[in-house]
C-alpha positions as CSV (number, residue, x, y, z in Angstrom):
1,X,21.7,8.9,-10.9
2,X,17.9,9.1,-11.3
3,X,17.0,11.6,-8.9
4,X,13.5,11.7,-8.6
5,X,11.4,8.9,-6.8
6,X,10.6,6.5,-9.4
7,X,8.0,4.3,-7.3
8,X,5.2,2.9,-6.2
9,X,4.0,-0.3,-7.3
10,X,0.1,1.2,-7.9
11,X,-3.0,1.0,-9.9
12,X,-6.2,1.4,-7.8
13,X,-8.5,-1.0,-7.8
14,X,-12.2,-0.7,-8.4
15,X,-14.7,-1.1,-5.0
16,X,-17.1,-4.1,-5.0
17,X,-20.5,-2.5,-3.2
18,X,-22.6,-5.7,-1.4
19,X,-26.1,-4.9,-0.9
20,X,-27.7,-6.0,2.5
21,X,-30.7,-8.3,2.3
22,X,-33.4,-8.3,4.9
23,X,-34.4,-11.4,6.8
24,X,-37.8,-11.0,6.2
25,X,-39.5,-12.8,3.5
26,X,-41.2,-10.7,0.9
27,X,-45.2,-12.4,0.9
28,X,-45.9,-14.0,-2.8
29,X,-49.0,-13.9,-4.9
30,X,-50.4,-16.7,-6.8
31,X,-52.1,-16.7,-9.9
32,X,-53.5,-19.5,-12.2
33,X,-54.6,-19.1,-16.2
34,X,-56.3,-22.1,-17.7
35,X,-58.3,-22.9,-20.7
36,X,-61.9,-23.6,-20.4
37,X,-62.5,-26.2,-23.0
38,X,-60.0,-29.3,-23.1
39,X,-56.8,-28.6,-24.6
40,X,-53.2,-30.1,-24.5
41,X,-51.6,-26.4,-23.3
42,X,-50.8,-27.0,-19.5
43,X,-51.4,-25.1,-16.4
44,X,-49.5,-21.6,-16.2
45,X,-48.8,-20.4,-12.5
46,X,-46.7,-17.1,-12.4
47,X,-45.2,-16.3,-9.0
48,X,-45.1,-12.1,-8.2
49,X,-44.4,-10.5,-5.3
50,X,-47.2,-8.7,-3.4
51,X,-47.7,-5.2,-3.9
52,X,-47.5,-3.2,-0.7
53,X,-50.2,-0.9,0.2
54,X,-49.0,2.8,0.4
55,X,-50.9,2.7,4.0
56,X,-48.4,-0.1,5.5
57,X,-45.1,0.2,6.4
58,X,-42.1,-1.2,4.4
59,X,-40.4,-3.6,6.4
60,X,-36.1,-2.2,7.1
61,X,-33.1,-3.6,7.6
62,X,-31.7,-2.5,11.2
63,X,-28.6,-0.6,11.0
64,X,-26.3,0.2,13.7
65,X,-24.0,3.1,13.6
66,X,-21.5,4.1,16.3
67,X,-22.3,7.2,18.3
68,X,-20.7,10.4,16.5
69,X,-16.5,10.6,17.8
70,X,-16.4,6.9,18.8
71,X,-14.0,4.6,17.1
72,X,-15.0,1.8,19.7
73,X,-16.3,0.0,16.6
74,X,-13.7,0.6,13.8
75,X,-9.9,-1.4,13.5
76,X,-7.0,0.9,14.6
77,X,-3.4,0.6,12.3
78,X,-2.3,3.2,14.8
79,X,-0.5,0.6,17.0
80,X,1.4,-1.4,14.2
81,X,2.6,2.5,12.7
82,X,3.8,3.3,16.0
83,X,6.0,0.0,16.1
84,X,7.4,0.0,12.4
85,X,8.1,3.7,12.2
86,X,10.7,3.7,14.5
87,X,12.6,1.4,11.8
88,X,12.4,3.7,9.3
89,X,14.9,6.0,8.6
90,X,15.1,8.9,6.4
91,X,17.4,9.6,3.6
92,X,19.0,12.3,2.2
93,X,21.8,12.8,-0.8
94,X,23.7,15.4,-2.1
95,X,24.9,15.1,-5.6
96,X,28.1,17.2,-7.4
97,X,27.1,17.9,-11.1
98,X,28.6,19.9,-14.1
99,X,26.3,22.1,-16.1
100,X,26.6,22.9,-19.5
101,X,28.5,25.8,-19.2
102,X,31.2,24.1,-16.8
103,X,30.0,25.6,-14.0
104,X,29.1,22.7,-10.9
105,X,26.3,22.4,-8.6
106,X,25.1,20.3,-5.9
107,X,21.8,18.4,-7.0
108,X,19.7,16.7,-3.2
109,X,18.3,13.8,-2.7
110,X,15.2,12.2,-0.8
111,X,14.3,8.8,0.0
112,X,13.4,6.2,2.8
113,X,15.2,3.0,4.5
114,X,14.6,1.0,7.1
115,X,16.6,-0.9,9.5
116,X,17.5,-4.7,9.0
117,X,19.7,-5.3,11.6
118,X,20.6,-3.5,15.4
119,X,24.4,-3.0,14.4
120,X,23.6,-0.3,11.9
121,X,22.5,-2.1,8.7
122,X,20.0,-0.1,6.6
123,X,17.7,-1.2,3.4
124,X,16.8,1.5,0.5
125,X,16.8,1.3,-3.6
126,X,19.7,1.3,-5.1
127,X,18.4,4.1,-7.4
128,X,18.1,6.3,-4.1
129,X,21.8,6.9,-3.5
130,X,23.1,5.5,-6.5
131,X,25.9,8.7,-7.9
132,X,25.4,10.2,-4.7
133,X,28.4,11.9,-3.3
134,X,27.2,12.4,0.3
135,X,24.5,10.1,2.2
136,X,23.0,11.1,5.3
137,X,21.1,8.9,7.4
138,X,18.5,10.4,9.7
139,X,16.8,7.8,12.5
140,X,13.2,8.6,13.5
141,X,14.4,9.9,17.1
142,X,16.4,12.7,14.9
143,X,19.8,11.1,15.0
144,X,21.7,11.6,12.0
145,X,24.9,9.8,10.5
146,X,26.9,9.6,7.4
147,X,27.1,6.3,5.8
148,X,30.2,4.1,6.2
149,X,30.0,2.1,3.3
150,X,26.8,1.3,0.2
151,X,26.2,-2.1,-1.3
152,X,24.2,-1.8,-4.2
153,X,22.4,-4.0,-6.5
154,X,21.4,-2.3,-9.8
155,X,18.8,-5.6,-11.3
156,X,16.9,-6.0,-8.0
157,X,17.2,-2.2,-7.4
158,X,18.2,-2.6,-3.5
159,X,21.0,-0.8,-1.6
160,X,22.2,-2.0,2.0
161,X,23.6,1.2,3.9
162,X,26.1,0.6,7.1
163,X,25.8,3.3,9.4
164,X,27.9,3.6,12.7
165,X,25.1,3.1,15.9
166,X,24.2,0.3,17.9
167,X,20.8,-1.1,19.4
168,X,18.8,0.0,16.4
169,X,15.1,-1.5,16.6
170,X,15.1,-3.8,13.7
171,X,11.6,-4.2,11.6
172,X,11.3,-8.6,11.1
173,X,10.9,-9.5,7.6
174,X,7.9,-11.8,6.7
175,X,7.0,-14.0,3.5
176,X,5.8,-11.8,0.6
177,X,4.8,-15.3,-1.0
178,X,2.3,-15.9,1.8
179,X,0.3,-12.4,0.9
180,X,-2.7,-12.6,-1.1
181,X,-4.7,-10.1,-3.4
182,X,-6.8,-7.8,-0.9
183,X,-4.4,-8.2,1.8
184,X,-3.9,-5.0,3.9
185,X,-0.9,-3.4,3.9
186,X,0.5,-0.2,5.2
187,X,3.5,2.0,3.1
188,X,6.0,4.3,5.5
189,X,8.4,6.5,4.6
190,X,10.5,10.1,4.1
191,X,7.0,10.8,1.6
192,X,8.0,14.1,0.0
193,X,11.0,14.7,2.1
194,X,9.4,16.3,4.9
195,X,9.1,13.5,7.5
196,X,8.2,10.1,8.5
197,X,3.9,9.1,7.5
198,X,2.8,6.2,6.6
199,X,-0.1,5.3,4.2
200,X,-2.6,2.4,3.7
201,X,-4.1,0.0,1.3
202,X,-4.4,-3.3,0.0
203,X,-1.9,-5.8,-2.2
204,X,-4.4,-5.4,-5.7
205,X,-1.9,-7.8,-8.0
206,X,1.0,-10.2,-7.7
207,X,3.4,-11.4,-10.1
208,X,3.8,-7.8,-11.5
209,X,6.7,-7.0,-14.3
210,X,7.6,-3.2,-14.7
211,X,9.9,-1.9,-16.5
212,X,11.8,1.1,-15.0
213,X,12.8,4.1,-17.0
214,X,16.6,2.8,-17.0
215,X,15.2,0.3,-19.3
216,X,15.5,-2.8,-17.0
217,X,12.6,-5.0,-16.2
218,X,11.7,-5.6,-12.8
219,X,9.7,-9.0,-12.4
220,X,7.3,-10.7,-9.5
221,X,6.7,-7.3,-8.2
222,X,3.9,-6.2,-4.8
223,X,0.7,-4.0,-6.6
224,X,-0.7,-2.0,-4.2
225,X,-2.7,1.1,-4.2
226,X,-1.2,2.5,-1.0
227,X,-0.6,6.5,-1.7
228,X,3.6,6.5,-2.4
229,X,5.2,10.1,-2.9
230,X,8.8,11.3,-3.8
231,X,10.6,10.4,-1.1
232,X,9.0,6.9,0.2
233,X,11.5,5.2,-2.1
234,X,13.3,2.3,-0.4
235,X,10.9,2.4,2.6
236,X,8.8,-0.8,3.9
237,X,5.8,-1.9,2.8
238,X,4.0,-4.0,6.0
239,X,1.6,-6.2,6.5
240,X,-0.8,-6.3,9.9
241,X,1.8,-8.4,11.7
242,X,4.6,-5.2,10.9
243,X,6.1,-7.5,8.8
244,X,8.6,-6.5,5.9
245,X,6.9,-7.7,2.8
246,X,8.2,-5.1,0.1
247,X,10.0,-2.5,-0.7
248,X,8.2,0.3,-2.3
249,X,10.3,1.0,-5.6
250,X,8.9,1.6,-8.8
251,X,5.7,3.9,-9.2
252,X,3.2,3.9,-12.5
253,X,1.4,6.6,-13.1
C-alpha cells in the first residue's frame, strides 16, 4: 500500500495582467513634408501624439478601491465551504508491517472522503486504504466509525467505504464534462491530517494522462492549481454550485 498522498492534479498556471485604458482620447499632431519642385514622390503625413507640457496635468483613470476591512465589494466562497465540508469526512488507517529483522510495526494512514449517499456510503482513492488493516472514518461533527466493508477499484483509483450511520448530508455530484479551463473550483479535505480546510483555484487543463508511481496511467484527468497536501487524497474537488466534479488523486510535483 502506497502510504503517502500521491495527489493533486497541479501545475500552476501563468497570470494574464490587462492593462486599463482611459476613455479620453490622447490629442494628435499633424505634420506634412513635400517637395518643392514637381516630382512623382507623394505627400507624407505622419500622425504623433502630442507632447504634454510638464505644466498640465496628465489626464487618469479613476480607480475605486473599497474602504480598508470591507469585503462589501469582493465574492465570498465562505458560504459554498460551509455547505460541502460537512460531506467530507476524514480518514485514517493503520497498517501491520514486518521489518527486516522480523520484528512488526503498525505503519498510519491519512486521507479524505466524502459522502455519496445518507445511508453511510463514503468516496476516497483506492490507494488511501488499499493494505490497510484498520479504517477509521471520522465525520466533520467528530463522529467516528469503523468501516463495514471497502470496494475498491485499482485502474480508476476510487474506493467506496460503508460505514454504519444514517441521515448523512450527501454532497450532489455535477458534470465534470461541463467544466471549462479557468473555471473556479474549490479542493477540501483531511490536508496533512490535521483537519478539515479547503483550498481554491481554477481547472488550468482537461484531458490530462498521468501516470502514477504504480506504473498505471491515469487518463481524462481535472488540472488544477488548487494547493493539495498529504492527506486531501480522495476528497472533493467543487465547483461554485458545490458540485462533485473530481476527486483529488494524483499530485505532480
Amino acid at each position: 500500500m502506497v502510504r503517502r498522498i500521491k495527489i493533486i492534479v497541479g501545475a500552476v498556471l501563468a497570470i494574464v495582467l490587462l492593462a486599463a485604458l482611459s476613455a479620453c482620447s490622447i490629442p494628435q499632431v499633424t505634420f506634412k513634408t513635400s517637395t518643392p519642385e514637381p516630382s512623382e514622390i507623394p505627400t507624407v503625413t505622419v500622425t504623433v501624439p502630442a507632447v504634454v507640457p510638464a505644466n498640465v496635468a496628465t489626464p487618469t483613470v479613476p480607480v475605486t478601491i473599497a474602504p480598508t476591512g470591507s469585503s462589501e465589494n469582493y465574492p465570498t466562497l465562505a458560504d459554498i465551504i460551509a455547505r460541502a465540508r460537512a460531506s467530507v469526512v476524514a480518514i485514517s488507517t493503520l497498517t501491520t508491517g514486518r521489518s527486516i529483522f522480523g520484528t512488526t510495526y503498525n505503519q498510519p494512514g491519512d486521507g479524505s472522503g466524502w459522502v455519496i449517499d445518507s445511508k453511510g456510503l463514503i468516496v476516497t482513492n483506492t490507494h488511501v486504504v488499499q493494505g490497510a488493516d484498520q479504517i477509521t472514518v471520522t465525520l466533520e461533527d467528530g463522529r467516528s466509525y469503523g468501516v463495514e466493508y471497502v470496494r475498491t477499484d485499482t485502474i480508476s483509483d476510487l474506493a467506496i467505504l460503508k460505514i454504519d450511520a444514517q441521515g448523512l448530508p450527501a454532497l450532489k455530484v455535477g458534470d465534470s464534462v461541463k467544466s471549462r479551463v479557468g473555471d473556479w473550483v474549490i479542493a477540501i479535505g483531511n490536508s496533512l491530517g490535521v483537519g478539515i480546510s479547503a483550498t481554491k483555484g481554477i481547472i488550468s487543463a482537461k484531458g490530462v494522462a498521468v501516470t502514477a508511481e504504480n506504473g498505471e496511467t491515469m487518463y481524462d484527468l481535472l488540472q488544477t492549481d488548487a494547493a493539495i497536501n498529504p492527506g486531501n487524497s480522495g476528497g472533493p474537488l467543487i465547483n461554485l454550485a458545490g458540485e462533485v466534479i473530481g476527486i483529488n488523486s494524483i499530485k505532480v510535483v
